[in-house]
C-alpha positions, 0 to 999 in steps of 0.5 A: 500500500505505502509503494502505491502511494509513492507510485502515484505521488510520483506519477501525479509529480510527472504529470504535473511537470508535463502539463507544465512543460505544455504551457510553457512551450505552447506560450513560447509557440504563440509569442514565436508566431506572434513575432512572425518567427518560424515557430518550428525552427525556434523550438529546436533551438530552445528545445532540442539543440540544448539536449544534445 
């Protein structure tokens, strides 16, 4: 019973950070648009170049 509750204390943890993560690129996807950047080429740069 106790391993569930840490299961799901770190599962609700993950999601949360996920949903988070969602909004803050989402934001970034409509600010790049906004300011008539290629959204595609600047969540690259942000998002995936830095994980190399």
């Amino acid at each position: 019973m106790r391993e569930e509750k840490e299961l799901k204390k770190a599962l609700d943890s993950a999601l949360l950070k996920g949903e988070n993560l969602n909004k803050t690129v989402r934001a970034d996807e409509v600010a790049w648009i906004a300011a008539g950047k290629d959204a595609a080429a600047e969540f690259q740069a942000k998002y995936l170049q830095a994980r190399k």
